[in-house]
Structures are given as structure tokens and as C-alpha cells.
SEFIZA-3560 file (N, C-alpha, C; in Angstrom, 3 decimals):
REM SEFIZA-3560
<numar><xx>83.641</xx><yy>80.844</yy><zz>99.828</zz><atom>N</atom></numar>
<numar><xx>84.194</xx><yy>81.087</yy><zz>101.152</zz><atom>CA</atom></numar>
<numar><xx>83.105</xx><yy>81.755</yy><zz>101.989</zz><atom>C</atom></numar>
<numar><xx>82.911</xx><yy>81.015</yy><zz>103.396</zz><atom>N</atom></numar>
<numar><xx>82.442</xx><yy>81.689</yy><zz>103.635</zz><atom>CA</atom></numar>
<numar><xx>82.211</xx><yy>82.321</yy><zz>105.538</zz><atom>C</atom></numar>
<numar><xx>82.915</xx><yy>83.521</yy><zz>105.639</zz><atom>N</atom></numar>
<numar><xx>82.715</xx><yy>84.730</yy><zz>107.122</zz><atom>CA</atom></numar>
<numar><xx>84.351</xx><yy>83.994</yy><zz>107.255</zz><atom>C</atom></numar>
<numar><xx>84.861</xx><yy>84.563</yy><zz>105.759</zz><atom>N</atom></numar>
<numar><xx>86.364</xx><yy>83.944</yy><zz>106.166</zz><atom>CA</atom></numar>
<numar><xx>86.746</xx><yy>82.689</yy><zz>106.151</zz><atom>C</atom></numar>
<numar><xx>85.974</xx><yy>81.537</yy><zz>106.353</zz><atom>N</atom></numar>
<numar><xx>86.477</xx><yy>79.907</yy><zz>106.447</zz><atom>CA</atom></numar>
<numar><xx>87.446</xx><yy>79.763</yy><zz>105.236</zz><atom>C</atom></numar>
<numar><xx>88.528</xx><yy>78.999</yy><zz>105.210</zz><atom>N</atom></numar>
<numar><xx>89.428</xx><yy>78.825</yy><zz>104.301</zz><atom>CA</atom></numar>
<numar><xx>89.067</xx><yy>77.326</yy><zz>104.074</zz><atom>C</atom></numar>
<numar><xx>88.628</xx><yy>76.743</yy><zz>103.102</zz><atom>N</atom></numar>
<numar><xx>88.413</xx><yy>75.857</yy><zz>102.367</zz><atom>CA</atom></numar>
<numar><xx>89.318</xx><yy>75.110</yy><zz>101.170</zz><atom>C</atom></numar>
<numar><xx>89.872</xx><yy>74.013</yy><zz>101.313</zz><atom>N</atom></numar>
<numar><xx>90.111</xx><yy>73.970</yy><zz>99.667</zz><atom>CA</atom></numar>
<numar><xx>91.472</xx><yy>74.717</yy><zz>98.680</zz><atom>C</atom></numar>
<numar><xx>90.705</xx><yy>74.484</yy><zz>97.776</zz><atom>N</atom></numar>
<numar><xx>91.636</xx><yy>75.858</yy><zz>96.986</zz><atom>CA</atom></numar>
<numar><xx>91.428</xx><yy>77.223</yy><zz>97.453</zz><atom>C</atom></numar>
<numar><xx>90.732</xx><yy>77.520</yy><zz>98.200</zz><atom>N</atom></numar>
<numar><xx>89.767</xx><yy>79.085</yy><zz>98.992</zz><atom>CA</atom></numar>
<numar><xx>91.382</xx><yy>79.416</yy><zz>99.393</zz><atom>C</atom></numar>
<numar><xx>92.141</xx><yy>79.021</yy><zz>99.890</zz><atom>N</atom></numar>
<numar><xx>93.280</xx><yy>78.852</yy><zz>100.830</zz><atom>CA</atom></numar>
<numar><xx>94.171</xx><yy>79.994</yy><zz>99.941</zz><atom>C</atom></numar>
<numar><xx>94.599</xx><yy>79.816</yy><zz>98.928</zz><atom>N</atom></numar>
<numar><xx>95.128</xx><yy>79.960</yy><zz>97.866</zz><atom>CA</atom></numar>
<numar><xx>95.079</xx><yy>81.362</yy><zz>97.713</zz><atom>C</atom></numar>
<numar><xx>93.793</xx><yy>82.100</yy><zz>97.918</zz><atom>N</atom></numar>
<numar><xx>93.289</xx><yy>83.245</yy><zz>97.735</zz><atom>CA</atom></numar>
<numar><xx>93.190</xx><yy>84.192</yy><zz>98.892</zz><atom>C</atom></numar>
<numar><xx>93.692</xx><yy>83.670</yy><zz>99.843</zz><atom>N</atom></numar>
<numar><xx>93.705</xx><yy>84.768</yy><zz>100.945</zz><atom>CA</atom></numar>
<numar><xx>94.788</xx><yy>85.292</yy><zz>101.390</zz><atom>C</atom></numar>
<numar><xx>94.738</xx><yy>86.770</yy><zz>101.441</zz><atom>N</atom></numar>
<numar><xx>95.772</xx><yy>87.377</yy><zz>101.548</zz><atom>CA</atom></numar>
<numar><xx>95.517</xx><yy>88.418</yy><zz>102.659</zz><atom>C</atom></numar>
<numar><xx>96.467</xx><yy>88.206</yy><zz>104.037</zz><atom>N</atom></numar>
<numar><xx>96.824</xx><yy>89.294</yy><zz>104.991</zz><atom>CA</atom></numar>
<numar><xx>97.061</xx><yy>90.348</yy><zz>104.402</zz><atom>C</atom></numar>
<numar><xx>96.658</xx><yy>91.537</yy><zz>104.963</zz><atom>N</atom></numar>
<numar><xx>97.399</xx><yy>92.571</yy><zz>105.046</zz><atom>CA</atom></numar>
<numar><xx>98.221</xx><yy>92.863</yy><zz>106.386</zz><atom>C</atom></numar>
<numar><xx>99.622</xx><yy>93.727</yy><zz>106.273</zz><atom>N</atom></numar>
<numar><xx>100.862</xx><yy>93.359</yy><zz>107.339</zz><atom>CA</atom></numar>
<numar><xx>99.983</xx><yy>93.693</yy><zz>108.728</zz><atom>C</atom></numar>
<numar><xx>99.030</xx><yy>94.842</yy><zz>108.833</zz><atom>N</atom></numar>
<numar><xx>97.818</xx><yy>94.842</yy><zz>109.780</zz><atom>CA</atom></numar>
<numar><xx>97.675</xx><yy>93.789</yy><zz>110.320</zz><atom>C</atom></numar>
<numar><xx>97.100</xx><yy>92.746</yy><zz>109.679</zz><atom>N</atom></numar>
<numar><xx>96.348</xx><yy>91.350</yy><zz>110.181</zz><atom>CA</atom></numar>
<numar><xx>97.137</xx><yy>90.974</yy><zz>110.176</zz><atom>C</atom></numar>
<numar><xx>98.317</xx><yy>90.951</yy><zz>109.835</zz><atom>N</atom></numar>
<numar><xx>99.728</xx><yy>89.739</yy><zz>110.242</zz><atom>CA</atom></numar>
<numar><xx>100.449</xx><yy>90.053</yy><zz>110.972</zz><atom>C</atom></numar>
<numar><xx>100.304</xx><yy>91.481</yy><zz>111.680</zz><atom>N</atom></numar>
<numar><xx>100.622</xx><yy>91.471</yy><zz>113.159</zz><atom>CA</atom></numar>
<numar><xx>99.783</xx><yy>91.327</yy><zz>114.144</zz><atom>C</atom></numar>
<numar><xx>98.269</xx><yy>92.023</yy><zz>113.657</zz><atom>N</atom></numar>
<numar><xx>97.606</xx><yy>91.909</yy><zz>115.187</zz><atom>CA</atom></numar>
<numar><xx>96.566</xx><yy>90.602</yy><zz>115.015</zz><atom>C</atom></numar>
<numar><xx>96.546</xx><yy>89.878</yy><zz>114.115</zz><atom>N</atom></numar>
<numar><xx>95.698</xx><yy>88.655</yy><zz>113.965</zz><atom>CA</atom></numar>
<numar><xx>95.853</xx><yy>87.497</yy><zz>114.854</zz><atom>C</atom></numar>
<numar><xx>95.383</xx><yy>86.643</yy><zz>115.197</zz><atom>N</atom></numar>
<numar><xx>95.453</xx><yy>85.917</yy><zz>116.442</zz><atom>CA</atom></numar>
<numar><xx>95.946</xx><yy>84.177</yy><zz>115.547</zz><atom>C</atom></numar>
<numar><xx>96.298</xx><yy>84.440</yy><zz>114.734</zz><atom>N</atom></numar>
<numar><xx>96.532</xx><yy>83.118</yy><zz>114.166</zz><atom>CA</atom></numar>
<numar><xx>98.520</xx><yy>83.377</yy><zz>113.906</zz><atom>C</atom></numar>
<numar><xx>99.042</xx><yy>82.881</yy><zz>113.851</zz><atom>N</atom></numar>
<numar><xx>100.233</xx><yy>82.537</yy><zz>113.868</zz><atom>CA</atom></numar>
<numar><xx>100.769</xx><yy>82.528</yy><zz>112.655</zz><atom>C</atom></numar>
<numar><xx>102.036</xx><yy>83.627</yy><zz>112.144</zz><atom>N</atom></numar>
<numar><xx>102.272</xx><yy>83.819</yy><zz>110.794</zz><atom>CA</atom></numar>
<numar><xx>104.030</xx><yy>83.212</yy><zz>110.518</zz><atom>C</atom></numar>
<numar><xx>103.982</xx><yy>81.946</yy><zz>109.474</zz><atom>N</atom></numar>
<numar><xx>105.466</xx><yy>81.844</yy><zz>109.671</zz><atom>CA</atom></numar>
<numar><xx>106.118</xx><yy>81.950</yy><zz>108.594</zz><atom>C</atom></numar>
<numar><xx>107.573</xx><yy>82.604</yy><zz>108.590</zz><atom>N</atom></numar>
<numar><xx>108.453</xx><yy>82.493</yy><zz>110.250</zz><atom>CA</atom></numar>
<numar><xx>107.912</xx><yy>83.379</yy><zz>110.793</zz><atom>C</atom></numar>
<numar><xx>107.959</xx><yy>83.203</yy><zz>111.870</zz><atom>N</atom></numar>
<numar><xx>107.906</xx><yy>84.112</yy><zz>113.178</zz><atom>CA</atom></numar>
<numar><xx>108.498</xx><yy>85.548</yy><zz>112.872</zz><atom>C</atom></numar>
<numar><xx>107.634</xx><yy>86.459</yy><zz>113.199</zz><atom>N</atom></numar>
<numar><xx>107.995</xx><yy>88.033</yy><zz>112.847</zz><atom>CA</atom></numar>
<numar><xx>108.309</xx><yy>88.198</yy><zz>111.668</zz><atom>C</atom></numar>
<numar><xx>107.634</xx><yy>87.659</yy><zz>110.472</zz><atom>N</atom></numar>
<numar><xx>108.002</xx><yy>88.106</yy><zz>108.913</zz><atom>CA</atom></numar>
<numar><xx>107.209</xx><yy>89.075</yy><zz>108.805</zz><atom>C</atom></numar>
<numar><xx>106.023</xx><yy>89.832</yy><zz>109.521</zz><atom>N</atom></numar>
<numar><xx>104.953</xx><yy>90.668</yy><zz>108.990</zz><atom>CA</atom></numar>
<numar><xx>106.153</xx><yy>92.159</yy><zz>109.540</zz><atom>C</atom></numar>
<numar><xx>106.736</xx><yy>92.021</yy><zz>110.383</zz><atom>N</atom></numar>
<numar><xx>107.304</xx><yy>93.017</yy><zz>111.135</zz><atom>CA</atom></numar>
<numar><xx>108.770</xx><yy>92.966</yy><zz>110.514</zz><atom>C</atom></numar>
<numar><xx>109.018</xx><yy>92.170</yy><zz>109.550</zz><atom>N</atom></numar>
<numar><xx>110.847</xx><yy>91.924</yy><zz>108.781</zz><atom>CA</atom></numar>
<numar><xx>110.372</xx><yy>93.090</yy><zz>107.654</zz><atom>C</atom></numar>
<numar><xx>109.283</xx><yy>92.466</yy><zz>106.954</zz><atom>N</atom></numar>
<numar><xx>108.313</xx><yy>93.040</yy><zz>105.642</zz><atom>CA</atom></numar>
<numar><xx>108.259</xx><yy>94.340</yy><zz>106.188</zz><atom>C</atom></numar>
<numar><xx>107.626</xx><yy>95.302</yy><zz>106.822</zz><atom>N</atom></numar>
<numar><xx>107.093</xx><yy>96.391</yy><zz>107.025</zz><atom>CA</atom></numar>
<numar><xx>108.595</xx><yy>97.238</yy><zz>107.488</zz><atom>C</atom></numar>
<numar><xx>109.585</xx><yy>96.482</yy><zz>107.962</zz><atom>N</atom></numar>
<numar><xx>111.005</xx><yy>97.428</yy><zz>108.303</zz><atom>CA</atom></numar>
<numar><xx>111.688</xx><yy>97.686</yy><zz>106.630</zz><atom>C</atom></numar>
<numar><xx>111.617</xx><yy>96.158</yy><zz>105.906</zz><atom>N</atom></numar>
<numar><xx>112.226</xx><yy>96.801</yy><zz>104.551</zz><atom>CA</atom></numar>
<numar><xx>111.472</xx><yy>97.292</yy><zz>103.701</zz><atom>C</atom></numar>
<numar><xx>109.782</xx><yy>97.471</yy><zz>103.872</zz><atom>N</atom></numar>
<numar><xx>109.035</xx><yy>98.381</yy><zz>103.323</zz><atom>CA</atom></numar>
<numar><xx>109.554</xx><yy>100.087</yy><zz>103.150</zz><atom>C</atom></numar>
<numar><xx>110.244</xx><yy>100.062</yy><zz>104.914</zz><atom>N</atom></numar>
<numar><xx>110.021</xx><yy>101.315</yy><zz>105.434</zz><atom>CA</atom></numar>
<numar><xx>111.866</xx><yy>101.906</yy><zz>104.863</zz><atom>C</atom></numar>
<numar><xx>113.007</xx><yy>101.103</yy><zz>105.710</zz><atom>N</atom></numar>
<numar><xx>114.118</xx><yy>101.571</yy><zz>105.273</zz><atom>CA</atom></numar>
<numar><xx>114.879</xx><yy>100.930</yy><zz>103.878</zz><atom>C</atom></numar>
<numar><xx>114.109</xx><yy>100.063</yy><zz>102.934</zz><atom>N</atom></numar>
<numar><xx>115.057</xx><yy>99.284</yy><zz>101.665</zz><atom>CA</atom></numar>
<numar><xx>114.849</xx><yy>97.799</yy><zz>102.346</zz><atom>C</atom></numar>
<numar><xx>115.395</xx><yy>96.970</yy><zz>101.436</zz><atom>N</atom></numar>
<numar><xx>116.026</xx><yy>96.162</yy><zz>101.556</zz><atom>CA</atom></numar>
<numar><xx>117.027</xx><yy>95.789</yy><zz>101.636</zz><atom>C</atom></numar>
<numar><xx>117.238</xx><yy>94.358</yy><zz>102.531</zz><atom>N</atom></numar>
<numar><xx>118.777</xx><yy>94.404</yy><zz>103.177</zz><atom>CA</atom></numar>
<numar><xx>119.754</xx><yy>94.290</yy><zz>101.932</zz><atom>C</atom></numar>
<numar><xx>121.152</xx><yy>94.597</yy><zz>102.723</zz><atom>N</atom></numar>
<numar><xx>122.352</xx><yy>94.248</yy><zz>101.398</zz><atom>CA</atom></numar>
<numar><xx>122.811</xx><yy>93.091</yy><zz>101.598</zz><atom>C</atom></numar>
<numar><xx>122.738</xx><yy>92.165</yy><zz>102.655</zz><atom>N</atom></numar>
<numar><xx>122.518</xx><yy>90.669</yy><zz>102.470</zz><atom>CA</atom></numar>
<numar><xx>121.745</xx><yy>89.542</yy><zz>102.602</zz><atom>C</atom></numar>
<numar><xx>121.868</xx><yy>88.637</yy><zz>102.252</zz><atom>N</atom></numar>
<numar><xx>120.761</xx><yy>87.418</yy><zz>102.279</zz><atom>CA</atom></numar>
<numar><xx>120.310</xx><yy>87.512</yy><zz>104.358</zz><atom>C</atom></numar>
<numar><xx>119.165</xx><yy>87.736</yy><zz>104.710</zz><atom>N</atom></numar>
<numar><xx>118.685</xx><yy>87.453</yy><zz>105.646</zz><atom>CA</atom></numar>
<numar><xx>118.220</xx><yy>86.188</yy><zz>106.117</zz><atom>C</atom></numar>
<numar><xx>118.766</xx><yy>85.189</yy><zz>106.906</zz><atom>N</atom></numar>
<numar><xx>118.431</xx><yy>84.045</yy><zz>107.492</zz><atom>CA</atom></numar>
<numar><xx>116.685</xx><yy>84.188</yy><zz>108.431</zz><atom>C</atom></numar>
<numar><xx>116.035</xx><yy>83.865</yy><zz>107.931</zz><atom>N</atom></numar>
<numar><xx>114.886</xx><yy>83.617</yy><zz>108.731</zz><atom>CA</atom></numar>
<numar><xx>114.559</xx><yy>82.287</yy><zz>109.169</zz><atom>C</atom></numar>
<numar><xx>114.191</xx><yy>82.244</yy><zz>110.571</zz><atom>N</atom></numar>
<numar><xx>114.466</xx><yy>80.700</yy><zz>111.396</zz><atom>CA</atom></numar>
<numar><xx>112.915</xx><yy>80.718</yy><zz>112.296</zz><atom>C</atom></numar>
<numar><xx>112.264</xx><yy>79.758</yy><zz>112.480</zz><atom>N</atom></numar>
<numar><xx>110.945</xx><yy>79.559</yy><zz>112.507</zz><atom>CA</atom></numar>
<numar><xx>110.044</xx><yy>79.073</yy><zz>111.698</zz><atom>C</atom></numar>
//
């Protein structure tokens, strides 16, 4: 890999942190999962199945 280019299987191996998956300029889907992740980081996880649409 290389200055970041995702290649290939390279793809496979890259991993955001919720940082870069909010303020990164590339598009994370669904829509607002970096900001779903970091609320049930912060208060639990939900007590029911959450529908995510995007």
C-alpha cells in the first residue's frame, strides 16, 4: 500500500478510526454509523434491534 491507496486485497486491511469516520472526506455507509458507534460506545447498547437505512 501505498500514502494510503487501497489496492486489491490492501482493502481488506484498512481500518478507520471513529475520528476518520467522522471527519474524513470519503463517505461512510450507512450514513452516520461512525456517530451510532461512538453514542453506544458512550451510553451501552440499545435494548432493541436498530434499523439502519442508507
Amino acid at each position: 500500500m501505498i500514502d494510503g491507496e487501497l489496492t486489491g486485497d490492501d482493502s481488506l486491511a484498512w481500518w478507520w478510526t471513529l475520528t476518520d469516520a467522522n471527519q474524513g472526506d470519503q463517505t461512510v455507509y450507512p450514513l452516520g454509523l461512525a456517530m451510532l458507534v461512538e453514542k453506544y460506545l458512550r451510553e451501552g447498547a440499545p435494548a432493541a434491534p436498530v434499523h439502519l437505512s442508507g
